[in-house]
C-alpha positions as a Markdown table, in Angstrom:
| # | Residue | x | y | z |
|---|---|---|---|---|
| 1 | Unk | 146.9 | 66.3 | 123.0 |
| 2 | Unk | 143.4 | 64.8 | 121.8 |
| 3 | Unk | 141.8 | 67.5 | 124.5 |
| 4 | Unk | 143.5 | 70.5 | 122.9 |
| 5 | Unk | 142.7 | 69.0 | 119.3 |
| 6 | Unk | 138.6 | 68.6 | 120.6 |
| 7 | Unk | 138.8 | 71.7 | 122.2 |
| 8 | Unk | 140.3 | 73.2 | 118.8 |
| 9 | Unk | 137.7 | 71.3 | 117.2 |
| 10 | Unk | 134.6 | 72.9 | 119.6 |
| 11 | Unk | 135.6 | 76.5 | 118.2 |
| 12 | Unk | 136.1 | 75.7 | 115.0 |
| 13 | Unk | 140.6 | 76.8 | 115.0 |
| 14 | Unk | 142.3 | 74.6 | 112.2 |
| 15 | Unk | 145.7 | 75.8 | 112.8 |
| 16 | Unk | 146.3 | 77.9 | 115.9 |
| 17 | Unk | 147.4 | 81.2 | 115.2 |
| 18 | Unk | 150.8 | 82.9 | 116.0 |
| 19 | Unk | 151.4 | 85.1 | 119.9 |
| 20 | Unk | 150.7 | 88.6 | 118.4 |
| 21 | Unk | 149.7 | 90.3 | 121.7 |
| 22 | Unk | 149.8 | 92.7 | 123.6 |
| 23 | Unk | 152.5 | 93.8 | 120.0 |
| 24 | Unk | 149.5 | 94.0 | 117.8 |
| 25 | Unk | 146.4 | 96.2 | 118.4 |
| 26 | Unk | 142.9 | 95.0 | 117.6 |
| 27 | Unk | 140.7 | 97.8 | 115.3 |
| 28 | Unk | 139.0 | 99.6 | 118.0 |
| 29 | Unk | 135.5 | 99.2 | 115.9 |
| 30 | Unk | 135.9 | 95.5 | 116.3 |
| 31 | Unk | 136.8 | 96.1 | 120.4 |
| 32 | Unk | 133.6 | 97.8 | 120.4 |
| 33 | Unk | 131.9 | 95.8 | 118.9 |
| 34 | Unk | 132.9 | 92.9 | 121.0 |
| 35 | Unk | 131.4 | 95.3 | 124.2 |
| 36 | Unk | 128.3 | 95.7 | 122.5 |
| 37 | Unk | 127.2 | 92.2 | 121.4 |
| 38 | Unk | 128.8 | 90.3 | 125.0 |
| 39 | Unk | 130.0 | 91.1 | 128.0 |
| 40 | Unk | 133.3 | 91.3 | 130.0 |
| 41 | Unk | 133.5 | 87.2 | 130.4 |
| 42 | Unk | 132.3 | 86.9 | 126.6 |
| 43 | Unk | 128.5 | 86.2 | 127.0 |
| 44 | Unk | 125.9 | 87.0 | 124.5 |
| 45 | Unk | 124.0 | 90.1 | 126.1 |
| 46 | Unk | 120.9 | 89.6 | 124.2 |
| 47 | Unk | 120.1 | 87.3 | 120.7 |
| 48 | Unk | 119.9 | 89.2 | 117.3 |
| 49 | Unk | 122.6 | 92.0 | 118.6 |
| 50 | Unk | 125.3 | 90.2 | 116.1 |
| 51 | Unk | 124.4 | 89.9 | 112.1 |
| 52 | Unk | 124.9 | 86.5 | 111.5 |
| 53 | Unk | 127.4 | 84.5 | 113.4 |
| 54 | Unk | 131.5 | 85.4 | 112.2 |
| 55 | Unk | 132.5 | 89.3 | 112.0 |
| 56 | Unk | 135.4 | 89.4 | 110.2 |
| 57 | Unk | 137.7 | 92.4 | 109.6 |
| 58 | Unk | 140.4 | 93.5 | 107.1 |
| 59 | Unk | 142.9 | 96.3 | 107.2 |
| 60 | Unk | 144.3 | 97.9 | 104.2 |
| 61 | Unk | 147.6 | 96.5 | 102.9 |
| 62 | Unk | 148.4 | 99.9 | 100.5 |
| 63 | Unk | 150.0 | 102.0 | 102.4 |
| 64 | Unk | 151.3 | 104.6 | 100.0 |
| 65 | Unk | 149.0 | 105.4 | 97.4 |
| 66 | Unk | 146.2 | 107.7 | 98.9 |
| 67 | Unk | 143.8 | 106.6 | 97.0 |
| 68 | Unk | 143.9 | 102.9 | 96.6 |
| 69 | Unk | 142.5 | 100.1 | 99.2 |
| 70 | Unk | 143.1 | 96.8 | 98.9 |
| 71 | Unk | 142.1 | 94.1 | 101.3 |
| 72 | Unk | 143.1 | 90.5 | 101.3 |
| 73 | Unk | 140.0 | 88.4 | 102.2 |
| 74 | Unk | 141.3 | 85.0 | 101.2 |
| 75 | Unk | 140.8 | 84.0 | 104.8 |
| 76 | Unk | 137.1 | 83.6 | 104.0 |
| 77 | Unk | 136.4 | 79.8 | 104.8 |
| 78 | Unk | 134.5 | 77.9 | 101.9 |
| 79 | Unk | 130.4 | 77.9 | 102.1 |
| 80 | Unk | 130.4 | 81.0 | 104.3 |
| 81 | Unk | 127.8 | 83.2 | 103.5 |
| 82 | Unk | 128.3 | 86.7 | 103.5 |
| 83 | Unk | 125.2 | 89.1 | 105.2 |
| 84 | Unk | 126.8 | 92.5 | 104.9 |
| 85 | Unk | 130.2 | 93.6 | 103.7 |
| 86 | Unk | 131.5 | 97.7 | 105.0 |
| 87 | Unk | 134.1 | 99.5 | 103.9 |
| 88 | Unk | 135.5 | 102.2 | 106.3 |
| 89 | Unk | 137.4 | 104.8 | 106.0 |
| 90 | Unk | 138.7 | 107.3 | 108.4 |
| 91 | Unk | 138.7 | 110.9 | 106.7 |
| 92 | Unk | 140.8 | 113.4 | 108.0 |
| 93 | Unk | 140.0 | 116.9 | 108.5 |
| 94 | Unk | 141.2 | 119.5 | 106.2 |
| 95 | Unk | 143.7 | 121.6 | 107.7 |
| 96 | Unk | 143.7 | 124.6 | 105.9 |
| 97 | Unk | 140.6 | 126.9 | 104.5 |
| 98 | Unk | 140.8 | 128.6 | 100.8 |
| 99 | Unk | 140.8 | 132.8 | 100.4 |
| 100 | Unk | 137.7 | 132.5 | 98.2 |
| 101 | Unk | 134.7 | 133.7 | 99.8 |
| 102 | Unk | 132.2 | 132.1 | 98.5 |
| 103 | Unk | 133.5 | 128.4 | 99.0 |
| 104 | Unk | 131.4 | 125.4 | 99.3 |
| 105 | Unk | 131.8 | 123.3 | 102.3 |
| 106 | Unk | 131.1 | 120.3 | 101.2 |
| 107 | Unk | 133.1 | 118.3 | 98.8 |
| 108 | Unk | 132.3 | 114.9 | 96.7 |
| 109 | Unk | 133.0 | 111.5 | 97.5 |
| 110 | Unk | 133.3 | 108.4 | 95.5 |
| 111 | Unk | 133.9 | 104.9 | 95.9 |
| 112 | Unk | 135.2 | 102.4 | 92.9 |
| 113 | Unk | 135.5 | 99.1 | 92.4 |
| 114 | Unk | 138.8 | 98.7 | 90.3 |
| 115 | Unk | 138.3 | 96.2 | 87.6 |
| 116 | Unk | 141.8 | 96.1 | 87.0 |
| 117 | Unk | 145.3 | 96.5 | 88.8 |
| 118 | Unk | 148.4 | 97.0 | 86.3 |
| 119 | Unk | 147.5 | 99.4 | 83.5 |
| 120 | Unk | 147.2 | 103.0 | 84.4 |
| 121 | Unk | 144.8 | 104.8 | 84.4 |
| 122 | Unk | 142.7 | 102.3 | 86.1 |
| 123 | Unk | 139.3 | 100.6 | 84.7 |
| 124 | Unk | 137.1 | 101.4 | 87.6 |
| 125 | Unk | 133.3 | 100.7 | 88.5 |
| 126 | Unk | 131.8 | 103.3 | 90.6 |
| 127 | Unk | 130.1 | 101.7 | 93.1 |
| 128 | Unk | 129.1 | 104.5 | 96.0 |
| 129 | Unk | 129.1 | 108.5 | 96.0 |
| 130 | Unk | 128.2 | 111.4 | 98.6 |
| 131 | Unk | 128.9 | 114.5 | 99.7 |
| 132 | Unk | 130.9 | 115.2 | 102.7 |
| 133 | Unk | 131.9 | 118.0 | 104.9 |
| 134 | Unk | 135.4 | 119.7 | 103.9 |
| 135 | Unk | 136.0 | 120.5 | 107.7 |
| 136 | Unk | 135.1 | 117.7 | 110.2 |
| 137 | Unk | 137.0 | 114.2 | 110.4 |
| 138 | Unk | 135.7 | 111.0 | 111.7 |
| 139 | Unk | 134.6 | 107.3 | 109.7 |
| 140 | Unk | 132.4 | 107.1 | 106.6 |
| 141 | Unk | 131.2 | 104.0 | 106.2 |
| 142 | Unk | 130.3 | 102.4 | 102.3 |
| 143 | Unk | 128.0 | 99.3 | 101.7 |
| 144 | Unk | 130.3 | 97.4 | 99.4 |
| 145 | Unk | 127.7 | 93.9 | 99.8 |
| 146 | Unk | 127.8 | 93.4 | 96.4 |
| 147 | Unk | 130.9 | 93.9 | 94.9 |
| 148 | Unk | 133.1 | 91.8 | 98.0 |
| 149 | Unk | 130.5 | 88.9 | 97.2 |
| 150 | Unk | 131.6 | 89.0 | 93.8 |
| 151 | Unk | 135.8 | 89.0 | 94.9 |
| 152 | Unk | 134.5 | 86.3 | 97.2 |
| 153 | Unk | 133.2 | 84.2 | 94.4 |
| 154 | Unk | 136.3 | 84.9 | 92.1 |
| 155 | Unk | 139.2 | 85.8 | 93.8 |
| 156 | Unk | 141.0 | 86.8 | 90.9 |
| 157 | Unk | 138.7 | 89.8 | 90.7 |
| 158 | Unk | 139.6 | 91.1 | 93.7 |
| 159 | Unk | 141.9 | 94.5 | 93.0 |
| 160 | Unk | 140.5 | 96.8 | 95.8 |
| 161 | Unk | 139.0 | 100.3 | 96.0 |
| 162 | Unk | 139.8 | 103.6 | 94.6 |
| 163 | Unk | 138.8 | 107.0 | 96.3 |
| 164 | Unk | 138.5 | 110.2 | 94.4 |
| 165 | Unk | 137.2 | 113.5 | 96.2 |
| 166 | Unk | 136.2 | 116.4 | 93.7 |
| 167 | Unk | 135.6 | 119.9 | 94.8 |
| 168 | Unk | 133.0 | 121.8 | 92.4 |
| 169 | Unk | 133.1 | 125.7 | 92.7 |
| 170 | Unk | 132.7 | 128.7 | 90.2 |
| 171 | Unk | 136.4 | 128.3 | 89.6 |
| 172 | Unk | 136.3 | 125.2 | 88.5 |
| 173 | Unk | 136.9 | 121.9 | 89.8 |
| 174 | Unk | 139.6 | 120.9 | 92.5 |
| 175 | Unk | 140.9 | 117.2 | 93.0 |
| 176 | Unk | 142.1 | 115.5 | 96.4 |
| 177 | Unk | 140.6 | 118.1 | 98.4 |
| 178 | Unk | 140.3 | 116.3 | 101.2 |
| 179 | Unk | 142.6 | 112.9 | 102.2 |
| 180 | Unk | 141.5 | 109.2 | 104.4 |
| 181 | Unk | 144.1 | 108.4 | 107.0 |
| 182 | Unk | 146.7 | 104.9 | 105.9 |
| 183 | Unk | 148.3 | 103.1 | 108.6 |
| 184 | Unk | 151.9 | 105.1 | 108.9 |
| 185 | Unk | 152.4 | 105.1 | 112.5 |
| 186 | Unk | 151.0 | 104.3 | 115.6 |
| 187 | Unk | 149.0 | 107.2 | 115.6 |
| 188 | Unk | 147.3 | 106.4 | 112.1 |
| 189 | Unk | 147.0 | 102.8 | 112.7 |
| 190 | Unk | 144.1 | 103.2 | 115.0 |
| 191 | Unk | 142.2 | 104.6 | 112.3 |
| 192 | Unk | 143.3 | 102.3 | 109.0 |
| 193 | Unk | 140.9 | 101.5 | 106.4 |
| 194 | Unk | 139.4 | 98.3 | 107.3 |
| 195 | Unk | 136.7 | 96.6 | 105.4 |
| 196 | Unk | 134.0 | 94.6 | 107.6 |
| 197 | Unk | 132.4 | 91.1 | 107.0 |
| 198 | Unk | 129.3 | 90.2 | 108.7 |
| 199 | Unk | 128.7 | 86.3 | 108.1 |
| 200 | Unk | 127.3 | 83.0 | 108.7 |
| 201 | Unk | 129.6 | 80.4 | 108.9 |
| 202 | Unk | 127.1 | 77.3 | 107.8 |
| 203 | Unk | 128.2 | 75.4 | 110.1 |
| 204 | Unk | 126.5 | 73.6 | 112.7 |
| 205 | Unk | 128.5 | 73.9 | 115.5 |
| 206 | Unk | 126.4 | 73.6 | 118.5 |
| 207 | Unk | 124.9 | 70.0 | 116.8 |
| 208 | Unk | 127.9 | 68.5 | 116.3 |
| 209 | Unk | 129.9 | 69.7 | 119.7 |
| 210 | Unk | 126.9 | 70.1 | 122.1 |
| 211 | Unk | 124.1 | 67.6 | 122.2 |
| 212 | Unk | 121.1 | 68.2 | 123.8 |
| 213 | Unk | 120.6 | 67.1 | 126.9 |
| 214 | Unk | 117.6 | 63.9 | 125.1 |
| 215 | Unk | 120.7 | 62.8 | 123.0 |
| 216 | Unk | 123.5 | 63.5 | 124.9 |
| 217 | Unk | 124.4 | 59.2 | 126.1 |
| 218 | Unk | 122.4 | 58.2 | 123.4 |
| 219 | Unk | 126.0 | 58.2 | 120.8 |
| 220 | Unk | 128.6 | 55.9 | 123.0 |
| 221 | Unk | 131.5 | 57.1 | 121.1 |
| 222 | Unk | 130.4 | 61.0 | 121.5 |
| 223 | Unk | 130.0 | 60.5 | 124.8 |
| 224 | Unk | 133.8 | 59.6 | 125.4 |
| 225 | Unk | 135.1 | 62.3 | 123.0 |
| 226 | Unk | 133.0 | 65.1 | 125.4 |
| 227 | Unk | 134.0 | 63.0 | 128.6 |
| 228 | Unk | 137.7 | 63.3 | 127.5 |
| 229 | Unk | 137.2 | 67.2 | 126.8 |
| 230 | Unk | 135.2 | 67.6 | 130.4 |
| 231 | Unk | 138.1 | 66.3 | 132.4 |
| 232 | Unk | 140.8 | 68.4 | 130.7 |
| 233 | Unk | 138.7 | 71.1 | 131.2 |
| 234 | Unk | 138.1 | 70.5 | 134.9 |
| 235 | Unk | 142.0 | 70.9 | 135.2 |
| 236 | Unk | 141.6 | 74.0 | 134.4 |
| 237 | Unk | 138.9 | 74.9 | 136.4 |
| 238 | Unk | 138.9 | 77.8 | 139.3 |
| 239 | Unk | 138.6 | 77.8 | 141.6 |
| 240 | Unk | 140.1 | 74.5 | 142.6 |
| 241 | Unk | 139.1 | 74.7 | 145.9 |
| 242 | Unk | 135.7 | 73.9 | 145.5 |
| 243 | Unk | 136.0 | 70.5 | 143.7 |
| 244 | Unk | 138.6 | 69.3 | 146.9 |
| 245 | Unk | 135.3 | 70.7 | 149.2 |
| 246 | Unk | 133.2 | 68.3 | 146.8 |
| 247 | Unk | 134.6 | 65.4 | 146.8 |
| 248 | Unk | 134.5 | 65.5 | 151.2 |
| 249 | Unk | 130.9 | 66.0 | 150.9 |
| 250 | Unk | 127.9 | 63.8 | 150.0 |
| 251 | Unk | 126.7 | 64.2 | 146.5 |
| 252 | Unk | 123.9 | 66.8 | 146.9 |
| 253 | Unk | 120.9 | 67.7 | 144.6 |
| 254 | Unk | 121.5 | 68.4 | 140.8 |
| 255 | Unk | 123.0 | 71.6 | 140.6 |
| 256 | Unk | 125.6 | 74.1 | 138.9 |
| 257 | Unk | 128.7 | 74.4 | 139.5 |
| 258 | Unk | 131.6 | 76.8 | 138.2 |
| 259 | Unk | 134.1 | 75.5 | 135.4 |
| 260 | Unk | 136.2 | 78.5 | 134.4 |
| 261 | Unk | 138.2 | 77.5 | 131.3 |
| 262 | Unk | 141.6 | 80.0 | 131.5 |
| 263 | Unk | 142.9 | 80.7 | 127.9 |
| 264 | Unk | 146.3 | 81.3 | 129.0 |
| 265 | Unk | 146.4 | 78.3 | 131.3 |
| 266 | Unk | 145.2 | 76.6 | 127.8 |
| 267 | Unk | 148.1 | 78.8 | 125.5 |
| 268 | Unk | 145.9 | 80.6 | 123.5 |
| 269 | Unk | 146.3 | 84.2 | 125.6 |
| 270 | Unk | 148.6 | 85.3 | 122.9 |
| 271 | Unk | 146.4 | 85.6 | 120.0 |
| 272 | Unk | 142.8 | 85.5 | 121.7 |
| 273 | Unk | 142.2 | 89.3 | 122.3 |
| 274 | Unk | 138.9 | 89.1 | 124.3 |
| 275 | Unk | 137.8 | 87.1 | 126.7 |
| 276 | Unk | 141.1 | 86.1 | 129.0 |
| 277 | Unk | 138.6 | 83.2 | 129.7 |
| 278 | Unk | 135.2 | 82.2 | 131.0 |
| 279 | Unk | 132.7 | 80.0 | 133.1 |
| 280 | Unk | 131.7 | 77.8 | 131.4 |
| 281 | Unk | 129.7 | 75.7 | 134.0 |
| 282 | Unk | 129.0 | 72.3 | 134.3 |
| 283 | Unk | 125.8 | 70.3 | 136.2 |
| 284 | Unk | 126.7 | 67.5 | 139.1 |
| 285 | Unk | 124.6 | 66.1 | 141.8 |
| 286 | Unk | 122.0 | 63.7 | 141.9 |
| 287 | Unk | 118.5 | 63.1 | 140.5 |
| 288 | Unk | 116.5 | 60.8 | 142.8 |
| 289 | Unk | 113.2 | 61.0 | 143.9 |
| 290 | Unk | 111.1 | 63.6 | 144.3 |
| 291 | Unk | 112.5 | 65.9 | 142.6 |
| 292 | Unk | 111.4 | 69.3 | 143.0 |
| 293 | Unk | 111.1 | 72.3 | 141.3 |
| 294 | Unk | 114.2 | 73.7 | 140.9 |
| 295 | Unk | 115.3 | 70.6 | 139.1 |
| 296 | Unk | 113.6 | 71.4 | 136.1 |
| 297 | Unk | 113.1 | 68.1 | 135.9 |
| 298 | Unk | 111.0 | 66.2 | 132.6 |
| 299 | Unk | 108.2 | 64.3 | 133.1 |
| 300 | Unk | 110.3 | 61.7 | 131.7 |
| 301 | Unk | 112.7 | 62.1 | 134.3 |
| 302 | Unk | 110.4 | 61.8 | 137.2 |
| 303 | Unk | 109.1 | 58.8 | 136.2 |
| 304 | Unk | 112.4 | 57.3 | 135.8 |
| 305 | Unk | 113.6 | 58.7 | 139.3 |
| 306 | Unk | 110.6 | 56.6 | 140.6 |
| 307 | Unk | 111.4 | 53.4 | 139.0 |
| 308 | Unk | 115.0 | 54.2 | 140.2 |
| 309 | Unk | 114.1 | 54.8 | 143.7 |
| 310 | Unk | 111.2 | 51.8 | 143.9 |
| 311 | Unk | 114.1 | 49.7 | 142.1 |
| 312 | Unk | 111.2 | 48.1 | 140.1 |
| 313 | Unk | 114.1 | 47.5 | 137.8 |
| 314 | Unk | 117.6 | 46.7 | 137.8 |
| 315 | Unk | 118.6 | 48.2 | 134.1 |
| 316 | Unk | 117.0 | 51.7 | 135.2 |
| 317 | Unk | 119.5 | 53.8 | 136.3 |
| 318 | Unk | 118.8 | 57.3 | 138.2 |
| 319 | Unk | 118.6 | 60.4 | 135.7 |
| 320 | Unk | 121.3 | 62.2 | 134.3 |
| 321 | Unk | 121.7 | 65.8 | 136.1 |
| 322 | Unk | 122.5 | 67.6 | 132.5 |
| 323 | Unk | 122.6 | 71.5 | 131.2 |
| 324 | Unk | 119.0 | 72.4 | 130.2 |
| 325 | Unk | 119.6 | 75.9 | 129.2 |
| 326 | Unk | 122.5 | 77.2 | 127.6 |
| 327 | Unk | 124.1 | 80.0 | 126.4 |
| 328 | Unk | 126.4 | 81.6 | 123.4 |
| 329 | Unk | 130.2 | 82.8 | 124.0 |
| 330 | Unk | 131.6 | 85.6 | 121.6 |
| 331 | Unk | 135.6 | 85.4 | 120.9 |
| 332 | Unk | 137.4 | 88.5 | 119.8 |
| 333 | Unk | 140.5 | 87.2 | 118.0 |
| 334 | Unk | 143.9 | 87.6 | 115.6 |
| 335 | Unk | 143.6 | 84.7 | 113.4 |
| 336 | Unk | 146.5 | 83.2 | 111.6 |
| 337 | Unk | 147.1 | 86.1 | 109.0 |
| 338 | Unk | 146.1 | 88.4 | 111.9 |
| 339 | Unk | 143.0 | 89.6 | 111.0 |
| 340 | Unk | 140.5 | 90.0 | 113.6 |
| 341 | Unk | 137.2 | 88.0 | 114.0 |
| 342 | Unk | 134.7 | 88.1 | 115.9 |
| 343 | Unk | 133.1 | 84.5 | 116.3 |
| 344 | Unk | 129.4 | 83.8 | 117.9 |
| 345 | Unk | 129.6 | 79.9 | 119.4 |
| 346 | Unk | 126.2 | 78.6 | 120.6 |
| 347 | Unk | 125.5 | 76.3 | 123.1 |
| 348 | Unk | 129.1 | 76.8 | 125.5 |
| 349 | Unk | 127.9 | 78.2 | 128.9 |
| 350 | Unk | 125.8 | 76.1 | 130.7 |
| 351 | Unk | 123.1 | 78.6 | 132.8 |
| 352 | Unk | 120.9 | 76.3 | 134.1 |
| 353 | Unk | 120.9 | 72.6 | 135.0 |
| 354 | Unk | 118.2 | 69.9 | 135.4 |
| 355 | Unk | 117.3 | 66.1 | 135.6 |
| 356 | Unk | 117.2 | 64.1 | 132.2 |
């Protein structure tokens, strides 16, 4: 129980979130969005690919009112600062053409803020405009940075969007000329309204769960907490072959070794949507004198292998074959009012080891 709670702890899940899969489907802009910034196992492909560290994403709750959009964004943790906030919408082409000759093909968009939700009509703030074409269909996408800040600051203000499209022509002008898809079956939901949250979290994960290699033994009661999280870990690990073909043979040379931490072995494969795990990695062998290249050893460290190996002193031990170079893991997730995040954690695969 104190492993799950550490490990709950490492990525940062207060209260585990309810088995929605496979029942619920993820937005497919957040799927491929998960592709693009890591790959299958859930490593960062390259820095700066993600715009801060949290994605989040809402879908719209109205589901009658063709013109309204409201998203509930109280999931937002306290001191996250928001980088970018997108509101998209998935317009749908227009199925039928009008006799007049000499119509326009393009029609007028516009995006309000609505500063109000009971009275009718609506106070509204219009916050984004453009023209679009009457006869093709796909996402339009609205920077909305400012305004969801503001909801974000004061909840209370928070009473969604309103959509208005306005066809001009010699005749006159023509309302609701085109529609945006709402979530009314499973061939809509794929394309529901969602608005997107790119933030930073503030929170110094990778500090507080991963110390470097220099001050890893250096905090006694640290130590013990990541020892304890280690060996749960390692009963989880695949393949288990290879530790029973360890522990036969003599300790060899600092090196990796696999650690593949299985999410549904853990109980999390009903709400974590991508990866089904990964490999996390760990360092074992031993550090004594000399120590060649490959160990990526610090001066530091030779010198103590030295003094270990000449025994020139019995408190000197032999140095510590640790993770020297590590990288970030990328969850794709439901959390607990199932909206789906995707969560940058640095610091959690270990790709290199050396003597410390």
């Amino acid at each position: 129980a104190a492993a799950l709670q550490r490990l709950r702890e490492v990525f940062d899940i207060e209260e585990l979130p309810p088995d929605v899969l496979p029942r619920k489907k993820p937005p497919q802009f957040m799927v491929d969005l998960f592709n693009k910034v890591a790959d299958a196992n859930g490593i960062t492909r390259a820095p700066g690919l993600l715009q801060g560290d949290v994605v989040r994403s809402f879908e719209d709750r109205v589901h009658v009112d063709h013109h309204r959009f409201y998203f509930d964004i109280s999931a937002m943790e306290k001191g996250e600062q928001i980088l970018k906030a997108e509101f998209r919408v998935f317009k749908l082409k227009r199925t039928h053409r009008s006799r007049r000759s000499k119509e326009q093909h393009f029609c007028k968009v516009e995006v309000y803020e609505l500063l109000e939700s009971e009275n009718k009509p609506q106070k509204k703030h219009l916050i984004a405009s453009r023209l679009l074409s009457l006869y093709t269909e796909g996402w339009e996408v609205f920077n909305v940075t400012q305004t969801v800040s503001k909801w974000v600051g004061n909840s209370s203000s928070n009473h969604g969007f309103w959509l208005t499209t306005t066809y001009v022509s010699n005749d006159g002008m023509e309302q609701d000329v085109v529609t945006f898809a709402k979530s009314q079956g499973a061939l809509q939901e794929s394309r529901n309204a969602l608005l997107v949250l790119f933030t930073n979290s503030n929170k110094q994960r990778s500090h507080r769960f991963a110390p470097s290699a220099t001050t890893f033994f250096q905090n006694q009661e640290q130590t013990l907490a990541n020892l304890m999280l280690h060996v749960f870990l390692m009963t989880l690990m695949r393949p288990r072959a290879a530790v029973a073909t360890a522990a036969r043979s003599p300790l060899a040379a600092c090196h990796r070794r696999e650690l593949y931490v299985d999410f549904h072995a853990i109980g999390w494969s009903g709400w974590i949507i991508y990866p089904s795990g990964y490999n996390a990695f760990y360092c074992r062998g031993s550090c004594i004198f000399p120590l060649g290249e490959s160990l990526n050893a610090t001066n530091h460290a030779t010198v103590q292998s030295i003094v270990y190996t000449l025994k020139l002193s019995q408190d000197v031990s032999m140095p510590c074959c640790v993770p020297d170079e590590l990288k970030s893991l990328n969850l794709l997730y439901f959390d607990d009012k199932q909206n789906v995040i995707l969560k940058n954690y640095k610091d959690m695969v270990a790709t290199r080891c050396g003597c410390h």
